[in-house]
C-alpha positions as CSV (number, residue, x, y, z in Angstrom):
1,X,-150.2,-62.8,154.7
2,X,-148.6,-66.3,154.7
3,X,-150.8,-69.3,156.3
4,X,-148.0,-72.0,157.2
5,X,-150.4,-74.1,158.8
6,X,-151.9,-74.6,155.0
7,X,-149.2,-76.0,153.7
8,X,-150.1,-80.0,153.8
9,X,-152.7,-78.5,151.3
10,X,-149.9,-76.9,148.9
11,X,-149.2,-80.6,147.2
12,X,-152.8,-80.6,146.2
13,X,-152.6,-77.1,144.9
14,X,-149.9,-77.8,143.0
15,X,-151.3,-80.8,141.1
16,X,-154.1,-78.8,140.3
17,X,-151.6,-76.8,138.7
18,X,-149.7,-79.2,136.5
19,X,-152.8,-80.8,135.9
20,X,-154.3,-77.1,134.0
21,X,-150.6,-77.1,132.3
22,X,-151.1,-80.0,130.9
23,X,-154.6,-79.8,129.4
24,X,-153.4,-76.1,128.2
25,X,-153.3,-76.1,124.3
26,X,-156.0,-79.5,124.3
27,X,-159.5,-79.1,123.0
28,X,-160.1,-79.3,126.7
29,X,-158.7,-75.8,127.2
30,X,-157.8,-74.5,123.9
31,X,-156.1,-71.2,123.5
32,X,-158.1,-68.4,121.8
33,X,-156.6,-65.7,119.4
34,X,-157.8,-62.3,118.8
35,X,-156.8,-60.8,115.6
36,X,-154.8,-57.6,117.4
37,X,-151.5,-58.2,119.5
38,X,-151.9,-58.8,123.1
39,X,-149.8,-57.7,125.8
40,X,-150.3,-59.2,129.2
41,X,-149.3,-57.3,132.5
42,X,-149.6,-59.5,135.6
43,X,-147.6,-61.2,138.4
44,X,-147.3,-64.4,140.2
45,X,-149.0,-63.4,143.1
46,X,-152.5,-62.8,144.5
47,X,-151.9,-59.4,144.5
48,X,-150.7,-55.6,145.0
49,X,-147.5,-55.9,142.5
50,X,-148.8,-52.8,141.1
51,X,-150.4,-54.4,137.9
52,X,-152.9,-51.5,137.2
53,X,-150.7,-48.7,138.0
54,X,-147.9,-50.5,135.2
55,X,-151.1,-51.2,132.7
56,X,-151.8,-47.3,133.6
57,X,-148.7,-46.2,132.4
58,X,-148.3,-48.7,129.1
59,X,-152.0,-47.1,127.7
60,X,-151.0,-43.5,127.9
61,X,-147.5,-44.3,126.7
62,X,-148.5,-46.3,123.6
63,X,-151.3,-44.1,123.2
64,X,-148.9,-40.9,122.8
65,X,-147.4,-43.1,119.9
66,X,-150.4,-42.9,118.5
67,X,-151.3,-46.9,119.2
68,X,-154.9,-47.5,119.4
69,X,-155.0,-49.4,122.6
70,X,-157.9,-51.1,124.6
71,X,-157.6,-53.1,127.9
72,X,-159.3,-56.0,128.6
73,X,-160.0,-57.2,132.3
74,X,-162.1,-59.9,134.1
75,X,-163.5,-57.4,136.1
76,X,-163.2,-58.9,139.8
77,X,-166.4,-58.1,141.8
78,X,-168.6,-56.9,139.4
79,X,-172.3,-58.1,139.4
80,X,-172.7,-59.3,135.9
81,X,-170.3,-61.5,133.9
82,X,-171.4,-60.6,130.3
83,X,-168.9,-58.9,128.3
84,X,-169.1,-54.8,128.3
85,X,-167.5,-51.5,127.7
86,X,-166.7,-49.5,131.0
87,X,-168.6,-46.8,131.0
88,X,-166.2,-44.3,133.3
89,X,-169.1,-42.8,134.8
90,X,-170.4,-46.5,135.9
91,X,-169.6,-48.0,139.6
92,X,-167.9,-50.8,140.9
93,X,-170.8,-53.1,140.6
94,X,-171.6,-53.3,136.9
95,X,-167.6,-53.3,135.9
96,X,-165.3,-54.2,139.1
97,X,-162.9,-51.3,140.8
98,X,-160.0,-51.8,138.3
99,X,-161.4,-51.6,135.3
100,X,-163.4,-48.1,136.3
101,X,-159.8,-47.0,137.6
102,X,-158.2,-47.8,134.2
103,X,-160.9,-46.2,132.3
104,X,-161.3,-42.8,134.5
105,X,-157.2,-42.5,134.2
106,X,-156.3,-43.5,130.4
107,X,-159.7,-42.2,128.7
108,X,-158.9,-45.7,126.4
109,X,-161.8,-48.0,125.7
110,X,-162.1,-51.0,128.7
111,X,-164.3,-54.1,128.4
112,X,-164.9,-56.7,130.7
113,X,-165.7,-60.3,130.9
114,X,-165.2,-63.7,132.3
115,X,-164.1,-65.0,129.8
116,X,-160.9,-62.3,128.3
117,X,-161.3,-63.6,125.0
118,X,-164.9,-62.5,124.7
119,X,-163.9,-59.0,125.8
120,X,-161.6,-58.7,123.3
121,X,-163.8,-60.1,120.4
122,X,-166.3,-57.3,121.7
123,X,-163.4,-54.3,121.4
124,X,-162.4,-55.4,118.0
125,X,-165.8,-55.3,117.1
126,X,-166.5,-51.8,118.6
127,X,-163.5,-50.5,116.4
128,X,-163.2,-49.3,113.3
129,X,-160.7,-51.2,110.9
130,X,-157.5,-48.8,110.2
131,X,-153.5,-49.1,108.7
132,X,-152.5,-48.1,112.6
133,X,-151.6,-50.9,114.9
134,X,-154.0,-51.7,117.1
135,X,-153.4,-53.2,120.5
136,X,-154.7,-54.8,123.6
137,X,-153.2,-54.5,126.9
138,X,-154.3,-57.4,129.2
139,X,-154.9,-56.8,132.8
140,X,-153.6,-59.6,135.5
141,X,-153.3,-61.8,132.8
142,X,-150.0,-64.1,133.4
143,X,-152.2,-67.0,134.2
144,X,-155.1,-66.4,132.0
145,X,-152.9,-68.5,129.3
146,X,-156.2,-69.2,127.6
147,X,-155.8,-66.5,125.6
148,X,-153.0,-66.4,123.5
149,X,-150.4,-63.0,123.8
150,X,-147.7,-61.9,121.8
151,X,-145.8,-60.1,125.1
152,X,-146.1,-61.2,128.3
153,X,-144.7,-59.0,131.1
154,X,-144.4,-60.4,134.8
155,X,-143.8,-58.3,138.0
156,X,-142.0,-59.6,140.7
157,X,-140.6,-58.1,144.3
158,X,-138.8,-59.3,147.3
159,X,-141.9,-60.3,148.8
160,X,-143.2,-62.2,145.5
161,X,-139.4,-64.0,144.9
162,X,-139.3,-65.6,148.1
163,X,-143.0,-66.5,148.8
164,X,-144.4,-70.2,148.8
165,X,-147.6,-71.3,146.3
166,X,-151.2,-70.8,148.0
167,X,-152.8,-71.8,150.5
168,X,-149.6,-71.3,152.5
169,X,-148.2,-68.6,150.4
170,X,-149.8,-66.2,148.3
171,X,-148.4,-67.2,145.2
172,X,-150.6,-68.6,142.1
173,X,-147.4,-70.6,140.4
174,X,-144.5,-71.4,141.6
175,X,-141.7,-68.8,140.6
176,X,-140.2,-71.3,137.9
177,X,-143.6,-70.1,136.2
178,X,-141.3,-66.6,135.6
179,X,-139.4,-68.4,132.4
180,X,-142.7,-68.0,130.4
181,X,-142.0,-64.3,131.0
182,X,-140.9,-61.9,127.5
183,X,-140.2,-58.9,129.9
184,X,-140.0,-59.3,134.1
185,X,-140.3,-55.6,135.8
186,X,-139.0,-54.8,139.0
187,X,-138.7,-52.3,141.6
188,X,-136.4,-50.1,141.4
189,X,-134.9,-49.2,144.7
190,X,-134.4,-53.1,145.0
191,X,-130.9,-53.6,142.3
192,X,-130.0,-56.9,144.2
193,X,-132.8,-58.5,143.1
194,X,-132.0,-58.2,139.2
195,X,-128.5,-59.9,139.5
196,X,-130.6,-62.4,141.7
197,X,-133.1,-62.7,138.9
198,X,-129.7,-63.0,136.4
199,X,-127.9,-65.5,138.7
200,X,-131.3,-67.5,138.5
201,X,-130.6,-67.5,134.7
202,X,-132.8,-65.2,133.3
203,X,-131.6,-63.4,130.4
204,X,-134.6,-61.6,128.8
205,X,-135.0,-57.9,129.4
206,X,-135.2,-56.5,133.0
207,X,-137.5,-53.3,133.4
208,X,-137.2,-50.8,136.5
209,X,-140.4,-49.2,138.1
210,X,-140.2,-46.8,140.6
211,X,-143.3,-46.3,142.3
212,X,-144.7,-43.2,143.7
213,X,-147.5,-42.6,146.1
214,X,-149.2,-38.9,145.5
215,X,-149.8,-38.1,148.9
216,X,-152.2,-35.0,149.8
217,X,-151.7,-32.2,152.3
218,X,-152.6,-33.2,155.3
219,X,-152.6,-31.3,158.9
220,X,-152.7,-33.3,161.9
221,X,-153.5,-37.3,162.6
222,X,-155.5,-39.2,159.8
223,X,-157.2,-42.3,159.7
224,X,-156.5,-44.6,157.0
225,X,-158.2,-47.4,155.5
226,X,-158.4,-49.3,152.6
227,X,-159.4,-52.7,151.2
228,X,-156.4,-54.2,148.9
229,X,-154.4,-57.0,148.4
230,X,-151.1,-55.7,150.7
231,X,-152.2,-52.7,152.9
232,X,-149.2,-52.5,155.0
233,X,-147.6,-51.0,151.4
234,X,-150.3,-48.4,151.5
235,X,-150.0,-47.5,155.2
236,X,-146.4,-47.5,155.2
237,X,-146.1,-45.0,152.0
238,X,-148.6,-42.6,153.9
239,X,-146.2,-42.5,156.7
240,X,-142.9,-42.3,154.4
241,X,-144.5,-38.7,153.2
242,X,-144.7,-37.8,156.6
243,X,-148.7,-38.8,157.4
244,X,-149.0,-39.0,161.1
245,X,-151.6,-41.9,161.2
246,X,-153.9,-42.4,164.5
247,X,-155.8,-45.0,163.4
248,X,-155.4,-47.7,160.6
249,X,-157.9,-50.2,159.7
250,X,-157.4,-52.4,156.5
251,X,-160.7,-54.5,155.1
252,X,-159.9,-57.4,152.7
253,X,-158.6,-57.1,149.1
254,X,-161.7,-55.7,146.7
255,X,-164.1,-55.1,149.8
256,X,-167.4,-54.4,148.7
257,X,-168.5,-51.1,151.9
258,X,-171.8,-50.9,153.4
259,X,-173.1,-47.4,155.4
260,X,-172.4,-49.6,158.7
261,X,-168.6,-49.7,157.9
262,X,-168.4,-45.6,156.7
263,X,-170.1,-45.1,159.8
264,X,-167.8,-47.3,161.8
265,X,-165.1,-45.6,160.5
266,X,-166.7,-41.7,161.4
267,X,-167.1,-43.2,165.3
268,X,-163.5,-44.0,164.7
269,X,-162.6,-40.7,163.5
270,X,-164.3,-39.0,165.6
271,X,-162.9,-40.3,169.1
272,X,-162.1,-37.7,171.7
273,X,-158.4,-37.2,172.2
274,X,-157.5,-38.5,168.0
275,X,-157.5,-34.7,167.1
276,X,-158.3,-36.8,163.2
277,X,-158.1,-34.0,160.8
278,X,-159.2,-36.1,157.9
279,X,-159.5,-39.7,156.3
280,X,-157.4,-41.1,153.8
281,X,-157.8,-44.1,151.1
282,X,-156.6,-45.4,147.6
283,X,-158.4,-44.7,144.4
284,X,-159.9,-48.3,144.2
285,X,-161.4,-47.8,147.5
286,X,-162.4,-44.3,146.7
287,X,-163.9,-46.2,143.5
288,X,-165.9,-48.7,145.8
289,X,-167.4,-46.4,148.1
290,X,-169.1,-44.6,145.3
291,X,-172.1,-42.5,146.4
292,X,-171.6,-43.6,150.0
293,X,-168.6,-40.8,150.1
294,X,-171.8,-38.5,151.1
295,X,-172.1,-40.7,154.5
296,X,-168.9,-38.8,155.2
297,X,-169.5,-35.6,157.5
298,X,-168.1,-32.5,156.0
299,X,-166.3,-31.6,159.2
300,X,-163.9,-34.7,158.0
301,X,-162.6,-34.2,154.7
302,X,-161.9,-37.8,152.8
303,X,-158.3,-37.9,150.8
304,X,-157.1,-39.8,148.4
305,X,-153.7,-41.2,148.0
306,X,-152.9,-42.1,144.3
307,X,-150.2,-44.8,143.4
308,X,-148.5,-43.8,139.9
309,X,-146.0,-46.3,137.9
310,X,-143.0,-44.8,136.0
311,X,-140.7,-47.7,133.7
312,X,-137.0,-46.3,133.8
313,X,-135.9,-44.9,130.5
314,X,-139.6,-45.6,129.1
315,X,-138.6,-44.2,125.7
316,X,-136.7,-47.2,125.0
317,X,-138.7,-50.0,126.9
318,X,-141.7,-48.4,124.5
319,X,-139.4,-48.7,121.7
320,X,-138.5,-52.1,122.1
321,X,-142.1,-53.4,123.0
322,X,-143.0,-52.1,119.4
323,X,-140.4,-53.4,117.8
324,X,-141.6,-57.1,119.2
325,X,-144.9,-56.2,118.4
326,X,-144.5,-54.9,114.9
327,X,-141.1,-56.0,113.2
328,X,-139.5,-54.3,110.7
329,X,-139.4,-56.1,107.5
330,X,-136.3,-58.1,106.2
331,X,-134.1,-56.2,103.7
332,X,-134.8,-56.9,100.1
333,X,-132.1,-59.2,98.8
334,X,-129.4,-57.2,96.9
């Protein structure tokens, strides 16, 4: 949601900014190094570029090439801020939604901390020295510059390309900030925005995503809710499977539910004249609500709607990102 009334703050914003780049690299705010390559996945936005569906799809593609990979996340909304490893079977208060998400869909060791670095000190330490390369995968991290990282890749959309910084906007940098980029991914069904993105200047490598929403069966109205960073994505994919929704409600991004707002949303469902067959969410919010599905009546069954990530020709993007990571070695002279 844009605020334009905010923007006499944006100036101040932006300072703050330029002020961070240039402390970056000081003994003010060093940058840390781990001893294993890092790859960053993140956007220039607040939110809902599709980061943990992409870092999703990198784990079980570098793990099938037989990469030892790890993901390191700050762990937004989680109680504690010492660093751990996700435990899948944990909630959403001891490790924050994504990093549960991540760990319950790759099976690949997740840690979490404030501070990245620290979580990545922590997975090289849980981890057995070995001849295979070893990797970490770096969750939102295009502004946690702190830490170093051998590939950074950036997600940008319409939405993202043509949005103002924060408070008016919801952009973190300003979309100059997209040259520090090794890789910048975009959607798929958007092609114009590429030969924008090349008239712009940039001439790294472009990857496509296409982005698909599992939607289950569902017979009759729904009511949908959910708590993330864009909603009106998630609301309008429901409807482009052919979801007849009755009611919507979206909470903020990372919304931490209570029993009053399950219960709210049963009143909801259960209004004469809806005809509501069922209730629908994403997997962070199904993550969230934890136990509190049971509040729930059986007589309304609760659905989940899964967002999956697939990189065009992902052979060779996986090929390449290798290839940057681990180099072949120069010819022997003749």
């Amino acid at each position: 949601m844009k605020r334009p009334w905010l923007a006499p703050l944006t100036p101040l914003y932006a300072a703050g900014q330029a002020l961070l780049n240039l402390l970056l690299g000081t003994s003010l705010e060093p940058v840390e190094r781990l001893r294993w390559p890092v790859i960053s996945i993140g956007n220039l936005s607040t939110g809902g570029a599709g980061k943990t569906p992409l870092t999703i799809a990198l784990a079980k593609a570098l793990s099938a090439r037989g990469i030892q990979i790890d993901v390191l996340s700050r762990g937004y909304g989680r109680q504690n801020s010492f660093p751990t490893r996700v435990l899948p079977e944990g909630s959403a208060d001891d490790y924050g939604d994504e990093p549960l998400l991540i760990a319950r869909e790759t099976g690949v060791p997740v840690y979490v901390a404030a501070k990245r670095y620290q979580a990545g000190v922590l997975a090289e330490a849980d981890r057995p020295d070995s001849n295979a390369l070893a990797v970490h995968l770096l969750d939102d991290g295009f502004q946690h510059r702190r830490l170093h990282r051998d590939v950074d890749i950036l997600l940008i959309n319409r939405e993202d390309w043509g949005d103002s910084l924060l408070p008016a906007g919801n952009l973190r940098e300003p979309r100059r900030a997209a040259r520090r980029a090794t890789v910048i991914a975009l959607p798929a069904d958007d092609p114009a925005l590429a030969d924008e993105l090349r008239s712009w200047g940039w001439q790294g490598p472009i990857w496509r995503l296409k982005r698909t929403m599992e939607v289950p069966d569902a017979t009759g109205p729904v009511v949908a809710f959910c708590g993330i960073a864009r909603p009106e994505q998630f609301f309008a994919g429901l409807e482009t499977a052919g979801i007849q929704i009755a009611h919507r409600l979206a909470f903020r991004d990372h919304f931490r539910y209570r029993t009053a707002d399950l219960n709210d949303l049963i009143d909801i469902a259960t209004l004469p004249g809806l005809g509501v067959s069922a209730l629908i969410t994403t997997e962070k919010d199904l993550i969230r609500l934890g136990n509190l599905t049971s509040t729930f009546p059986t007589s309304i069954a609760l659905h989940t709607a899964r967002l999956r990530i697939e990189i065009e020709n992902e052979p060779a993007a996986i090929d390449w990102l290798l290839g940057r990571l681990n180099p072949a070695p120069p010819h022997p002279p003749l």
